[in-house]
Backbone as numpy.savetxt, mean C-alpha at the origin, in Angstrom:
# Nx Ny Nz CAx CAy CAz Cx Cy Cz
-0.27 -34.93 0.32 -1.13 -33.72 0.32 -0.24 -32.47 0.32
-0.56 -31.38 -0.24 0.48 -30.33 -1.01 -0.06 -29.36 0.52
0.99 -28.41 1.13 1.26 -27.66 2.06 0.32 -26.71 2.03
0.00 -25.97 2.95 -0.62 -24.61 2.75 0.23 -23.49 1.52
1.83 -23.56 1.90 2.28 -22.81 1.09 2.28 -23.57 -0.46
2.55 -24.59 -0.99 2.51 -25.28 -2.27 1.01 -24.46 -2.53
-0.10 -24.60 -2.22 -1.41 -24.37 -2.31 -1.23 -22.76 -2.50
-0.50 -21.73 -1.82 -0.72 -20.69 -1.88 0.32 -19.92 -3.33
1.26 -20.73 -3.84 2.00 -20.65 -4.99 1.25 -20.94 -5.81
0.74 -22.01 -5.93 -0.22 -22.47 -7.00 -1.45 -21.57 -7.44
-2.13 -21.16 -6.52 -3.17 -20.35 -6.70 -3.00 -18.76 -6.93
-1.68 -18.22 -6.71 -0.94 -17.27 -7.19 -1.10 -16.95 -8.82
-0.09 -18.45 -9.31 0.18 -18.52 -10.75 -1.34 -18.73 -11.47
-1.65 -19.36 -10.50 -3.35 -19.57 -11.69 -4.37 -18.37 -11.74
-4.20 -17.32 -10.47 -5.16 -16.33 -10.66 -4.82 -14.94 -10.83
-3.01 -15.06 -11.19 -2.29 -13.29 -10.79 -2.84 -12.62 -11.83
-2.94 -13.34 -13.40 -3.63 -12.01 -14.67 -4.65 -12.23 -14.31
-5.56 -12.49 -13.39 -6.84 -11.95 -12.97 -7.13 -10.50 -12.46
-5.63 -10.41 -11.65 -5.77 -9.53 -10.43 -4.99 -7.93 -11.08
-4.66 -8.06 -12.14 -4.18 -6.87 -12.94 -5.05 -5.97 -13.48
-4.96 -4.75 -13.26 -6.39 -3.83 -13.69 -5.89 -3.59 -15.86
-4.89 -4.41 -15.73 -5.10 -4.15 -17.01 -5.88 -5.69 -18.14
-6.15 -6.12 -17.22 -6.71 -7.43 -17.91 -7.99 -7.93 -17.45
-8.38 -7.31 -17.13 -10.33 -6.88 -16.44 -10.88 -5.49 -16.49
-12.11 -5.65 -16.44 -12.78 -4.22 -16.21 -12.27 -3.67 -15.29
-12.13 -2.09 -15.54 -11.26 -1.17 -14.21 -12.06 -1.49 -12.83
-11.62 -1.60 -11.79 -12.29 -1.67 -10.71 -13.17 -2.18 -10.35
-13.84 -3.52 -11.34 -14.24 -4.28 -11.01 -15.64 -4.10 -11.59
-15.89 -2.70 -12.54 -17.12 -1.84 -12.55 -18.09 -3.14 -13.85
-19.33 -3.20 -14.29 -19.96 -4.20 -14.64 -19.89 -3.93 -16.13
-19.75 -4.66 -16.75 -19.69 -4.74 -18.14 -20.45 -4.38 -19.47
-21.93 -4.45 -18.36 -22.59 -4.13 -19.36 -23.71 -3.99 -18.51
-25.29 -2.83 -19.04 -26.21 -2.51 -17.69 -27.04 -4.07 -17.30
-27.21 -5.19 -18.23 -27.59 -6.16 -17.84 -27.09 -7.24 -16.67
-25.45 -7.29 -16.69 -25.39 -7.71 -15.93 -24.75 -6.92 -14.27
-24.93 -8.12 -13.50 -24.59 -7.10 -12.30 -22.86 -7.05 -12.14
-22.73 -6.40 -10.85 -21.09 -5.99 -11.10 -20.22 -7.04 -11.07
-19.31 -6.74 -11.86 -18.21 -8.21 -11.86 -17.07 -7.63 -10.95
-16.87 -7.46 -9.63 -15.79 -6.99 -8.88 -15.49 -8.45 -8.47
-13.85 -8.52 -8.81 -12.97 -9.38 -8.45 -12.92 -9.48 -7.09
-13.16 -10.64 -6.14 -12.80 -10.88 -4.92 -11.79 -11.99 -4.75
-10.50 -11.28 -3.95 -9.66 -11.90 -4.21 -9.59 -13.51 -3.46
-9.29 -14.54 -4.10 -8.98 -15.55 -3.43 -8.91 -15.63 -2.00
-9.00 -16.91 -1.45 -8.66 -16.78 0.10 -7.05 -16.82 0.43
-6.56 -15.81 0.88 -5.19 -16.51 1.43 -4.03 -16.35 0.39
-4.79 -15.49 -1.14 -3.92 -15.29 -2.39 -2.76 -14.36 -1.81
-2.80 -13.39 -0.84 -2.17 -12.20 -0.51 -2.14 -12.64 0.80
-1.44 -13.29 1.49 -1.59 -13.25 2.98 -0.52 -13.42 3.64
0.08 -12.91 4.55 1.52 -12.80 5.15 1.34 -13.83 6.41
0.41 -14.39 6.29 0.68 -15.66 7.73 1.79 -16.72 7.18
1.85 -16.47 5.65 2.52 -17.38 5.14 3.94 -17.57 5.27
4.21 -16.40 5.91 6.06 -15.99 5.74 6.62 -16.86 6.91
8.18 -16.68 6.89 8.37 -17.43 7.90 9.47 -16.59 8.07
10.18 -16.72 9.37 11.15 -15.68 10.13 11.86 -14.97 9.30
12.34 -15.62 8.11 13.72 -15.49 7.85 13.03 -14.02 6.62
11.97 -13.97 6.38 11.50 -12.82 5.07 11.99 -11.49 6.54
11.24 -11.49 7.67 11.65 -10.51 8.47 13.01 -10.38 8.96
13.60 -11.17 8.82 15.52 -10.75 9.04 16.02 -10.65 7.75
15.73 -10.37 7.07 16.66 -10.13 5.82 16.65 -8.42 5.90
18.04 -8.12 4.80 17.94 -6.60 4.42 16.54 -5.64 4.05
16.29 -4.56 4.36 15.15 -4.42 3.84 15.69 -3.25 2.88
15.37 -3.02 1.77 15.58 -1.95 0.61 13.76 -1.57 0.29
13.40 -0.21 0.08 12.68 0.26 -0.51 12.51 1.21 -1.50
11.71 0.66 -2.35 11.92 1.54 -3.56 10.06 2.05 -3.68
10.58 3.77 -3.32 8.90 4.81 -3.34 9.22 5.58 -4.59
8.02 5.98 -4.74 8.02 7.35 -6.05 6.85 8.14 -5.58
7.03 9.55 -5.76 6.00 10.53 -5.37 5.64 11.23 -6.73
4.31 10.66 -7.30 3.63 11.47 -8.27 3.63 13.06 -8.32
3.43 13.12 -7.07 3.37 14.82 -7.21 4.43 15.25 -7.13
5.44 14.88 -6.45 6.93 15.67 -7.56 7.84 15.24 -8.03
7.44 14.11 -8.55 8.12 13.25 -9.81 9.43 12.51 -8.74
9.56 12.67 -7.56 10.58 11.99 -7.20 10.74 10.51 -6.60
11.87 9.97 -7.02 12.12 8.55 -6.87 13.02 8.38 -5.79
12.65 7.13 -4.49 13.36 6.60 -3.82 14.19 5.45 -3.88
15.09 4.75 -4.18 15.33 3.07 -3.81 16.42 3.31 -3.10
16.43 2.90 -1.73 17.17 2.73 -0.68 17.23 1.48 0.14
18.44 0.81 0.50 18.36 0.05 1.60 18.13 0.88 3.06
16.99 0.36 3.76 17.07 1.48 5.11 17.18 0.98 6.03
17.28 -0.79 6.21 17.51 -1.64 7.53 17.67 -2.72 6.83
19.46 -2.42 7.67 20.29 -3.96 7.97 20.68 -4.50 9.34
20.55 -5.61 9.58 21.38 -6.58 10.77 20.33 -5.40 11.92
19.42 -5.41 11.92 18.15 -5.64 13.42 17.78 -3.63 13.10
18.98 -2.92 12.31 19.20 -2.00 12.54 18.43 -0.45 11.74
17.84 0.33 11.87 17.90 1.51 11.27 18.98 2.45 10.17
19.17 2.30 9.29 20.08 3.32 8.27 19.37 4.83 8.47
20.31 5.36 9.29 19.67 7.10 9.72 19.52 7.88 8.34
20.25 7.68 7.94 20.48 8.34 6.17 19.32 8.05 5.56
19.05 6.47 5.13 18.13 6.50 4.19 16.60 6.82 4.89
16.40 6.72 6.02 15.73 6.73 7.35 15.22 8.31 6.57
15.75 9.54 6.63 15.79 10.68 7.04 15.17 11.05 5.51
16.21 10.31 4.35 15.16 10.63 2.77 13.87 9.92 2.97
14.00 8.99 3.37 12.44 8.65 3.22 11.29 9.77 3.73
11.64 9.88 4.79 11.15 11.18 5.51 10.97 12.24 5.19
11.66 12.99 4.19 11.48 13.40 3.49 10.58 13.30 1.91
10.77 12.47 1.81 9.90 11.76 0.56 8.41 11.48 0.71
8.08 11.17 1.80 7.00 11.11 2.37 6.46 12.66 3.07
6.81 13.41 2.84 6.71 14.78 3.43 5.40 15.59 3.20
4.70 16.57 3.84 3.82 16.97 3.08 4.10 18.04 1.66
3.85 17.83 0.66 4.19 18.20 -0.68 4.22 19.26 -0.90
2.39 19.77 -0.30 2.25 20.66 -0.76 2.25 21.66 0.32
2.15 21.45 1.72 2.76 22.45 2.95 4.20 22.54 2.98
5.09 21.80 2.11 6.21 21.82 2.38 6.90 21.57 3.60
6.50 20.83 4.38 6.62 20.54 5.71 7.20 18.74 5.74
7.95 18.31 6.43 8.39 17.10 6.60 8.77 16.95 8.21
8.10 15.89 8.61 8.44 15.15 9.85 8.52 13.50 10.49
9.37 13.57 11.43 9.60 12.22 11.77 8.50 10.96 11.25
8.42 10.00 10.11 7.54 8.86 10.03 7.97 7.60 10.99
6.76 7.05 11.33 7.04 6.01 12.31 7.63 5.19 11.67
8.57 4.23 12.19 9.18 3.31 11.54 8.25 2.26 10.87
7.03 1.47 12.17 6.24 1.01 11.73 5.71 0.96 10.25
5.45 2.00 9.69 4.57 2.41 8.55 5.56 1.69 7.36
6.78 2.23 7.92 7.77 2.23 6.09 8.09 1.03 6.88
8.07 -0.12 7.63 7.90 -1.80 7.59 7.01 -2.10 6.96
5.23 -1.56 6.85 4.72 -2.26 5.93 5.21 -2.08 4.79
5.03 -0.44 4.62 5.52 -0.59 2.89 6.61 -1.45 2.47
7.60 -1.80 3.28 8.25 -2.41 2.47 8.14 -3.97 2.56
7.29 -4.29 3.60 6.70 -5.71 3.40 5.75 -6.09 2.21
5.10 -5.30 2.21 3.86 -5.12 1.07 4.80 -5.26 -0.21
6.00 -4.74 -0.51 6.52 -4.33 -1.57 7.52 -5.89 -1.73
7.97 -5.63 -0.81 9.03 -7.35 -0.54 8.12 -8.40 -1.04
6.88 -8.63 -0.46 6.03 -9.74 -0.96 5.48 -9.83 -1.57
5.11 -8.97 -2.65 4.66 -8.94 -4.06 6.16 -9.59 -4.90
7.05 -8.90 -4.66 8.30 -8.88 -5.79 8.37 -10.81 -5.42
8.17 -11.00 -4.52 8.35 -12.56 -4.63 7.28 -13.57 -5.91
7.09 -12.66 -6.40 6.02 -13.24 -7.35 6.42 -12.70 -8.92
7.43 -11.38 -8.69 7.17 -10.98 -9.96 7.05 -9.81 -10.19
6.08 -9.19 -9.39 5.88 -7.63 -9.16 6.54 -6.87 -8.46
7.24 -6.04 -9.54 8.57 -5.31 -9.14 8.30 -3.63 -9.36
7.23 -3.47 -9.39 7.31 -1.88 -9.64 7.27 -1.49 -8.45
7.68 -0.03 -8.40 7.72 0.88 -7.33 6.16 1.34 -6.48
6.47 1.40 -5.36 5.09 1.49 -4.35 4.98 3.51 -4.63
3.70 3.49 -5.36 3.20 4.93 -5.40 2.86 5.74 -4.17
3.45 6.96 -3.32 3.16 7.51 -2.52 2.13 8.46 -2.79
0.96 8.30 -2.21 -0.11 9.56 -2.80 -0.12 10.95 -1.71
0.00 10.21 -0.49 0.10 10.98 0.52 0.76 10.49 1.76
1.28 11.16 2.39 2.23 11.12 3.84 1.81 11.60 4.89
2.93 12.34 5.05 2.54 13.36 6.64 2.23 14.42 5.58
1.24 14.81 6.77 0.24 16.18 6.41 0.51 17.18 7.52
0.01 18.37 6.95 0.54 19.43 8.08 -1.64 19.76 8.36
-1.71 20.17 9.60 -2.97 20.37 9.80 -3.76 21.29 9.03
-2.82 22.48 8.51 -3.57 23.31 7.31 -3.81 22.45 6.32
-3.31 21.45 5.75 -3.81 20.56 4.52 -4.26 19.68 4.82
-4.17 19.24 5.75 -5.62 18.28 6.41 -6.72 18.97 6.02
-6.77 20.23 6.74 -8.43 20.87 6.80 -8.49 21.28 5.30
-7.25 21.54 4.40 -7.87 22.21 3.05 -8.42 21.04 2.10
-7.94 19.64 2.65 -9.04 18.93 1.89 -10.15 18.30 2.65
-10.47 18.50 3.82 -11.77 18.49 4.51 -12.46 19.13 3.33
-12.31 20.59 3.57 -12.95 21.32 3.12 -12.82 21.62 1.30
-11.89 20.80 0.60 -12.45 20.00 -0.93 -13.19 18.97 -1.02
-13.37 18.68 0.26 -14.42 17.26 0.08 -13.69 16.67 0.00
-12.74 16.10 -0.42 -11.68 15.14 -0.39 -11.49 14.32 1.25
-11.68 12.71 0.74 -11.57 12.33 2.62 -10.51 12.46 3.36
-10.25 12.87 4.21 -9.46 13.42 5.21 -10.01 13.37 6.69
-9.89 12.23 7.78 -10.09 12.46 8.94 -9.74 13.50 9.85
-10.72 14.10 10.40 -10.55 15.06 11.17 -8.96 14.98 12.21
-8.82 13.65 12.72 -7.86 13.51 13.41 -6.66 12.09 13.07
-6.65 13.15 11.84 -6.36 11.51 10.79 -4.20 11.45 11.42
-4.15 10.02 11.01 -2.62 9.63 11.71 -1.82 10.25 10.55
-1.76 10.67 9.37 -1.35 11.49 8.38 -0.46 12.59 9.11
-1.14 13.36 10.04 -1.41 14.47 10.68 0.68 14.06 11.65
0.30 12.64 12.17 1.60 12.27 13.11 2.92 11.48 12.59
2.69 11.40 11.34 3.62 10.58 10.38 3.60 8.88 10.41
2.13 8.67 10.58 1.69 7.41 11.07 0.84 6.65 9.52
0.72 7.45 8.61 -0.43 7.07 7.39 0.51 7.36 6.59
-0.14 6.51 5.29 0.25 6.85 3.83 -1.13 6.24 3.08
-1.25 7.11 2.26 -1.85 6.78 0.73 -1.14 6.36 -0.17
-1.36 4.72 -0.30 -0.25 4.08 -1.59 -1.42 3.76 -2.47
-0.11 2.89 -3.68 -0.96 2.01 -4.95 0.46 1.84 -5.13
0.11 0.00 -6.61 0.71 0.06 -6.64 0.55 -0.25 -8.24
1.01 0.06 -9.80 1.11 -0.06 -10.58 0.12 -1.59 -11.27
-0.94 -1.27 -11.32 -1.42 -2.55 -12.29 -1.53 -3.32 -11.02
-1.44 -3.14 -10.14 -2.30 -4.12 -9.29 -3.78 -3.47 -8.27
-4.42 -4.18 -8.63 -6.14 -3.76 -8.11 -6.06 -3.69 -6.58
-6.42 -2.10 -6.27 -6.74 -1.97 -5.02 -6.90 -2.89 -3.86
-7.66 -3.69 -4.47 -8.83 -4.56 -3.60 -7.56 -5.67 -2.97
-6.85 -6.02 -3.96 -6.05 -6.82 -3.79 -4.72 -6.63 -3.04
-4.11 -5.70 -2.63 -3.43 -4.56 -1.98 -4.01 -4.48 -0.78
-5.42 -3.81 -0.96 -5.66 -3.88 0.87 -5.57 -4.89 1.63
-5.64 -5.93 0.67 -6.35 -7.41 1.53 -4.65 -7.82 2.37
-3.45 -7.65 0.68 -2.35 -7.63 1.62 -2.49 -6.91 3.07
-2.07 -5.78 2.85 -1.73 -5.23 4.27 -2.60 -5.58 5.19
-3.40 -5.61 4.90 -4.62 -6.10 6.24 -4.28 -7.20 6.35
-3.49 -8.25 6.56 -3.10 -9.64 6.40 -1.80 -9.02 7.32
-1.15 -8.21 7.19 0.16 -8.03 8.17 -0.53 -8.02 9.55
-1.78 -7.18 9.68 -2.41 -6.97 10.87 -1.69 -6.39 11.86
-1.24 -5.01 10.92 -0.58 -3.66 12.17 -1.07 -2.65 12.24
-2.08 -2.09 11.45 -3.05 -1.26 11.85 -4.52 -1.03 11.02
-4.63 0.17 10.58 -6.00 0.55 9.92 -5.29 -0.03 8.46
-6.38 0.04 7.38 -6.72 -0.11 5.73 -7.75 0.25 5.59
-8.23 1.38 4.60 -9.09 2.12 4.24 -8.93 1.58 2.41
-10.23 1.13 1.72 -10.05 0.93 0.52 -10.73 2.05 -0.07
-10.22 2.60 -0.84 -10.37 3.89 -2.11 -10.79 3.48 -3.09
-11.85 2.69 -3.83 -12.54 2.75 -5.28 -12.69 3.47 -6.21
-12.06 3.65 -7.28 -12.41 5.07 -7.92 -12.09 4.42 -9.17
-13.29 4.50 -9.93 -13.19 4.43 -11.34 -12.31 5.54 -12.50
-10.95 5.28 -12.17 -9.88 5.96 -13.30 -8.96 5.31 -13.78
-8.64 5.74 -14.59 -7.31 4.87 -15.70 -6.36 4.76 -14.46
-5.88 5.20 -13.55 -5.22 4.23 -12.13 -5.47 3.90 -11.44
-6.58 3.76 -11.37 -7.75 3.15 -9.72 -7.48 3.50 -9.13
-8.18 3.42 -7.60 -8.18 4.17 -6.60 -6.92 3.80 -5.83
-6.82 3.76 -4.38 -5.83 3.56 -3.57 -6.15 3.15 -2.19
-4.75 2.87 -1.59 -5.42 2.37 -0.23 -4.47 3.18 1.00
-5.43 3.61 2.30 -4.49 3.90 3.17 -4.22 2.72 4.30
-3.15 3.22 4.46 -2.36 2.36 5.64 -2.18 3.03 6.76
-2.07 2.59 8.00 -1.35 3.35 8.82 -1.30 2.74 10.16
-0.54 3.23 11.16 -0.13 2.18 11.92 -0.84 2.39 13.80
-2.28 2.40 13.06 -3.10 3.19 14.17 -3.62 1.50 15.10
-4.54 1.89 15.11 -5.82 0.13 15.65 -6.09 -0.60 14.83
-6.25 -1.72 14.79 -6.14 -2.75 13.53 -8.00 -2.07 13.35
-8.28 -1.71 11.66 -9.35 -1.46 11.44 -9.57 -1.42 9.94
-10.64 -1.57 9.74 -10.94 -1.45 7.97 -12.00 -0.55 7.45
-12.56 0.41 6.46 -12.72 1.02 5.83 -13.07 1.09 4.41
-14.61 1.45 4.10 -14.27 1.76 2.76 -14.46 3.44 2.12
-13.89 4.33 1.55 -14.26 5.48 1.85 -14.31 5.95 0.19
């Protein structure tokens, strides 16, 4: 009888061009007004980090971010041997900054562990593009200036403490992304639906384990 993990490889290779927004309807939206919606639900257990075993968390960790809004690119190693790299530590931090307050502050370490778990355990499959930063730390004036665009923004959102990010990640479906991180089980996931040529996005952050659809 084949392992949980044999079972979780297998069902990988048989359902990953499912899970690509370029080889289905965007976001899952319905095909046609007759029938009802065809949103992909991902497998059980297709994305799930119970699967790992010690040794994925002691290895080097390197992350590679990109920030749409000002075209800039990260790939850094930022923890080796148990340890913090203050350097790459401090660009990230920067990179993750608020953009458009121009403001940058301390991110929890927590946070840039998922991302780069999320990012580590995709590439074990294949998927090697860079994790899209949509948003970081926020300064409280741009908190409230997209309250007040309507744009969602918690009043007392972890954004605010360098605790959140708004990712995506290239051709892979939201849905399928949140389910990762919510599978690490270190804090909130909020899923973002949005019918556009890049789909929506998901937040992370390293608050109370909780879920969201907004």
């Amino acid at each position: 009888m084949q392992n949980r993990r044999q079972f979780f490889k297998k069902s990988l290779l048989l359902t990953a061009s499912g899970l690509l927004i370029g080889s289905r309807p965007l976001s899952g939206l319905a095909q046609d007004g007759d029938n009802k919606a065809s949103k992909l639900t991902p497998p059980p257990d297709l994305f799930d980090a119970q699967v790992l075993d010690v040794d994925f968390w002691l290895k080097p960790r390197t992350l590679d971010l990109i920030r749409p809004a000002s075209g800039e690119r990260i790939k850094l190693l930022y923890w080796k041997d148990g340890d913090m790299l203050d350097s790459a530590y401090q660009q990230f931090c920067h990179l993750l900054r608020d953009v458009n307050g121009k403001k940058s502050a301390p991110i929890d370490p927590k946070l840039l562990e998922t991302l780069w778990a999320t990012q580590a355990f995709i590439a074990r499959f294949g998927m090697t593009k860079p994790l899209e930063v949509l948003s970081g730390y926020r300064t409280p004036e741009s908190n409230q200036r997209l309250r007040e665009e309507g744009i969602p923004a918690a009043r007392k959102s972890l954004h605010l403490e360098g605790r959140a990010a708004d990712i995506r990640i290239g051709d892979l479906h939201e849905e399928v992304l949140g389910e990762l991180i919510q599978s690490f089980k270190q804090g909130g996931v909020g899923f973002y639906f949005r019918a556009s040529s890049k789909g929506g996005w998901i937040h992370t952050d390293t608050g109370l384990q909780r879920t969201w659809t907004g």
